[in-house]
C-alpha positions, 0 to 999 in steps of 0.5 A, a space after each residue: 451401891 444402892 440395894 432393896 432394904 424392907 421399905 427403902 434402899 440402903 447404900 451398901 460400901 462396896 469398895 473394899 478398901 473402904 470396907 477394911 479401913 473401917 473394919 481395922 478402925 474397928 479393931 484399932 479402937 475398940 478390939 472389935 473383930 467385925 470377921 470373928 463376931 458370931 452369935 451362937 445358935 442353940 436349939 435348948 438352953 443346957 447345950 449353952 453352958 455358958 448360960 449358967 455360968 454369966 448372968 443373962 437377960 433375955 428379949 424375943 426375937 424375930 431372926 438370928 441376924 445381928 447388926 451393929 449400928 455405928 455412930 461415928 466421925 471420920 476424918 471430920 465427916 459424920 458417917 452413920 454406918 449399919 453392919 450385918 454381923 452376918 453376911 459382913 456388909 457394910 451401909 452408910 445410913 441416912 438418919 434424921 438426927 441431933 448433929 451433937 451425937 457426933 461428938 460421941 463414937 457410939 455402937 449400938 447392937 441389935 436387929 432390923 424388924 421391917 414392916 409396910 411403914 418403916 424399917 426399923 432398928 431394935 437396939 438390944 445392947 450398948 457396945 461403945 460410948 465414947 464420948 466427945 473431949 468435953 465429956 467424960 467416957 462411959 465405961 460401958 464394960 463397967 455398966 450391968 445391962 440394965 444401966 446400958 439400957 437406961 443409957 441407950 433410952 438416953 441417948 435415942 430421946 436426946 439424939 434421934 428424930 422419927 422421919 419416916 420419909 427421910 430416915 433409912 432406919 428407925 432407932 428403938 429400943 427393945 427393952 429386956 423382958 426379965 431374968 432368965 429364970 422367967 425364959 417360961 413367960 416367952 408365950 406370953 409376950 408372944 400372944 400379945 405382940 405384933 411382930 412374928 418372933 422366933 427365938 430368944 436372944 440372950 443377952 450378957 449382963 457384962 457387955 462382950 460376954 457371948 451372944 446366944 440365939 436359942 430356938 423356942 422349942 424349936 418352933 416358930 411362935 408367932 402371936 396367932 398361934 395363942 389368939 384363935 381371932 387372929 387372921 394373921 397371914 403369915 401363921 401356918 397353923 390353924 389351930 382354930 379352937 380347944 374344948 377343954 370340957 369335951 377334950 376336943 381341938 378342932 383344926 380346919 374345922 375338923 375335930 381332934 382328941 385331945 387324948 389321942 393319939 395320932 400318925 401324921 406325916 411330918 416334912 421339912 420347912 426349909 426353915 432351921 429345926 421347923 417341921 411341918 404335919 399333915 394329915 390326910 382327907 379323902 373326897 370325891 371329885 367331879 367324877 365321883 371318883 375317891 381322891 386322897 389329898 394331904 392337909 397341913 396340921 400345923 408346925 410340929 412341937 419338938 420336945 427332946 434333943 434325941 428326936 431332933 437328932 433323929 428327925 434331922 438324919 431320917 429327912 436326910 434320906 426321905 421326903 417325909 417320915 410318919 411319927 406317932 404324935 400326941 397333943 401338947 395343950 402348954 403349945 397348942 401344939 402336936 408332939 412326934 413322940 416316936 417316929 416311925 420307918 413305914 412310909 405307907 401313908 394309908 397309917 396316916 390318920 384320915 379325915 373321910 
């Protein structure tokens, strides 16, 4: 069965029988459980434990689904099978490629980026090389991360071909970004890329270690957010410029004190943790009459465990809350501090 895939169709196993032969290959060889894979999504890095006990490295990424690229020969046929750690669909993938690497069982991990060109997948880990009788297997349980790197790199220019007519995927590498210690360059390599990442993956030194997803201070940060000529469409906040001389941000051509604070209205996106501020505006209509309309701020910056709590059970119950927020100038970023039980809206700050 064929299904919509990003910029082409992919054809997805439907036949369950197929679909559990190949999931107890899996497991067969490998000891790879496709039904009990589950990366953990975290929304700060001290409610991973874990962290502090493995050595991790870590790169951005733009969703928390995960993908299994498997290469492989079954039954003298060459199969080239993508897996959604997710939802545990199973496609045969059409790629372009050196027929040589069937002689290898190979599982690659990542995520799939699509844009108007090509999909794409962005292999973050090197789970299984197996090689052929004629070579000798890499023990990737053996190889620390950078080496399965180095690895992945190897086998992508020795195998893979760009076609973007005939492949169903495009195979890249997503290098890593650096230690954990420098998790605090994440803005950074957001402002300079073209992709809208949300969150960091953290991935283990040692192969099979558990996977983590946290949630960048809960925010989606995408590189419009630090570049004020950005015009990209997919940005909801329009933080167009900051005085710092004057103490001034200006959004929506309307100025704010960057010392001040303010009561905005906060509503749910609809997205995991990511809260949407508004403002208000009063203006005359065509009948001269007084109208009060709300404007979106922005997305909130969420500092603390005990207000995303707090936030998560209030919206539970109510359509909005107001909160007390003050201006974050290391996000660009508006910070609810205190959340407040009134509902008047005539507290929210108003633009006349």
């Amino acid at each position: 069965m064929h299904i919509p895939f990003g910029v082409s169709r992919l054809n997805q196993i439907s036949d369950q029988t197929v679909t559990v032969i190949l999931k107890k290959m899996l497991f067969q060889k490998y000891k790879i459980m496709i039904d009990k894979i589950k990366s953990t999504v975290v929304r700060f890095p001290h409610e991973a434990k874990i962290l502090n006990e493995h050595f991790y490295y870590w790169v951005p990424g733009t969703g928390y689904k995960r993908f299994f690229l498997w290469i492989t020969k079954i039954s003298g046929i060459n199969n080239i099978i993508l897996i959604n750690l997710d939802n545990k669909k199973l496609y045969r993938i059409s790629i372009k490629i050196n027929e040589n690497i069937f002689d290898n069982d190979i599982i690659f991990s990542g995520e799939m980026i699509q844009n108007e060109k090509a999909n794409y997948f962005m292999v973050e880990d090197l789970i299984v090389y197996e090689c052929g009788a004629s070579e000798q297997d890499i023990e990737v349980n053996n190889m620390n991360y950078i080496q399965r790197c180095n690895m992945i790199e190897e086998i992508i220019t020795k195998y893979f071909i760009d076609d973007f007519v005939f492949n169903d995927i495009c195979v890249k590498l997503k290098k890593p970004i650096n230690l954990l210690s420098d998790v605090n360059k994440f803005p950074e390599i957001v402002s300079k890329s073209n992709n809208i990442y949300k969150n960091i993956r953290f991935l283990p030194n040692k192969v099979f270690y558990p996977n983590y997803d946290l949630l960048y201070t809960n925010v989606i940060l995408s590189n419009s957010n630090s570049n004020n000529n950005s015009n990209n469409s997919n940005n909801n906040d329009k933080y167009n410029s900051i005085n710092n001389k004057k103490n001034i941000v200006r959004i929506n051509n309307n100025n704010f004190e960057l010392e001040k604070e303010y009561i905005f209205i906060l509503k749910n996106s609809g997205k995991p943790d990511v809260y949407y501020l508004y403002y208000t505006e009063k203006f005359k209509n065509p009948d001269n009459e007084f109208i009060i309309k709300n404007n979106k701020l922005g997305t909130a910056y969420i500092h603390g465990k005990d207000i995303s709590i707090d936030l998560k059970n209030k919206l539970l119950e109510n359509d909005y809350i107001l909160c007390n927020c003050k201006y974050n100038t290391n996000f660009n970023k508006w910070e609810p501090f205190k959340l407040l039980d009134s509902k008047n809206t005539e507290d929210v700050y108003c633009i006349n």
